[in-house]
C-alpha positions as CSV (number, residue, x, y, z in Angstrom):
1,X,10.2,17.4,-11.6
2,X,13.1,17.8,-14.2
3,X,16.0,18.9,-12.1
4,X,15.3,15.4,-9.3
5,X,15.0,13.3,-12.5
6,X,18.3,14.9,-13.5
7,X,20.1,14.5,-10.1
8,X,19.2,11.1,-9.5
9,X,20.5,10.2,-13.1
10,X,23.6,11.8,-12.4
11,X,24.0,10.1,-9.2
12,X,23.5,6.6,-10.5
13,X,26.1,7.5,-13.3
14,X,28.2,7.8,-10.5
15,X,27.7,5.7,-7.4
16,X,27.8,1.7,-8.4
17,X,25.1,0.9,-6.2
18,X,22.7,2.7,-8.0
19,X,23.6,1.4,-11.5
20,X,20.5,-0.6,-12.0
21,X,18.1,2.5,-11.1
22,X,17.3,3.2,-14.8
23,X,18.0,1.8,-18.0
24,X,20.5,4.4,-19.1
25,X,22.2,4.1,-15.7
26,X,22.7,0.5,-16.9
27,X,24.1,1.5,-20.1
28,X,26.4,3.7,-18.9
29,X,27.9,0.9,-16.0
30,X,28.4,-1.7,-19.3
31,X,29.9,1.1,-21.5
32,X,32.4,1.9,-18.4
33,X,33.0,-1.6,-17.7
34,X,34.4,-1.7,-21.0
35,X,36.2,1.4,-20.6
36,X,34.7,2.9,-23.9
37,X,34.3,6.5,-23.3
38,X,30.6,8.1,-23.8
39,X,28.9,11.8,-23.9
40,X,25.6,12.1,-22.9
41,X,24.1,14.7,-24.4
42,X,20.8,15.9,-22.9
43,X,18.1,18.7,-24.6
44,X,14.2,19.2,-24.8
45,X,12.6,17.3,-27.6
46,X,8.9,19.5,-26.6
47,X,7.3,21.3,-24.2
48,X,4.3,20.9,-23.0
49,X,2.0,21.4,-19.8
50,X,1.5,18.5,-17.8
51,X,-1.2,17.7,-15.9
52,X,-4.2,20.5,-14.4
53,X,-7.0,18.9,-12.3
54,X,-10.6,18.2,-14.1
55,X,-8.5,17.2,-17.3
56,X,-8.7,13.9,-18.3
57,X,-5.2,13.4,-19.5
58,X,-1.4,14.6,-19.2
59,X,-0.1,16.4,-22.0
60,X,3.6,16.1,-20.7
61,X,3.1,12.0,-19.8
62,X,1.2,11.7,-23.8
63,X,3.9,13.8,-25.6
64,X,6.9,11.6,-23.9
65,X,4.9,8.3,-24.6
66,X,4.6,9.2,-28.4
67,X,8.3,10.3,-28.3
68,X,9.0,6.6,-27.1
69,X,6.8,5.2,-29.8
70,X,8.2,7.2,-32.8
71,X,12.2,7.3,-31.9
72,X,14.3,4.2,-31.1
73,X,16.4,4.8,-27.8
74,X,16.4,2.7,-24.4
75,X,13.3,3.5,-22.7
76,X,11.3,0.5,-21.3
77,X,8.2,-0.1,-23.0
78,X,6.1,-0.3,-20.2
79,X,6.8,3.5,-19.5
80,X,4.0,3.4,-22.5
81,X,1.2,1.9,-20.5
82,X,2.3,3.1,-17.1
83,X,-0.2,5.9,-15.2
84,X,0.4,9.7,-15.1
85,X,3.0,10.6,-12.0
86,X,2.1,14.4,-12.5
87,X,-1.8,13.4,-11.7
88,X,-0.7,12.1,-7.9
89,X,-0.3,15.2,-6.3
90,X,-4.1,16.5,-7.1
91,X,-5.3,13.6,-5.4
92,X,-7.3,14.5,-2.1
93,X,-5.4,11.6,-0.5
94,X,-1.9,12.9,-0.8
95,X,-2.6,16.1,-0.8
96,X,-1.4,17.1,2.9
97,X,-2.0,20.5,2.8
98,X,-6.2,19.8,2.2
99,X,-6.8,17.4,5.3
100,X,-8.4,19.5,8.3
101,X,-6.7,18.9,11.5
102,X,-9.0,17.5,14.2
């Protein structure tokens, strides 16, 4: 979800010991290393549904991997080929709330 995203990139922004958590957490530590002063400016580039059990793809996980293909910016490219993390939590095996109690 958005807003965990969001919190844990603040937090590695801030706490040095979780400056190598993402790649624009390791941007940020070598721009302040250098004391060279940054704004980070965050908005929504689409929106889109993500993921709804019996489809056979993400919207939300294909929109941000085209994003990643057509714009230059710091992503990793194996965020291209990586699996859908909305899909996970339809999954019988994770789901807790579906496993009877015996």
């Amino acid at each position: 979800d958005f807003k965990t995203r969001w919190n844990n990139h603040r937090q590695s922004f801030r706490t040095e010991k979780y400056k190598n958590e993402t790649e624009l957490s390791k941007l940020i530590w070598e721009l302040k290393s250098k004391n060279i002063q940054y704004e980070i400016k965050w908005k929504t580039v689409a929106k889109c549904k993500s993921y709804r059990p019996g489809s056979k793809h993400c919207n939300l996980c294909l929109t941000e991997k085209l994003f990643i293909l057509k714009n230059p910016c710091i992503n990793k490219r194996t965020e291209i080929v990586s699996k859908c993390r909305h899909r996970r939590k339809f999954l019988l095996k994770f789901n807790k709330s579906s496993v009877p109690s015996l």
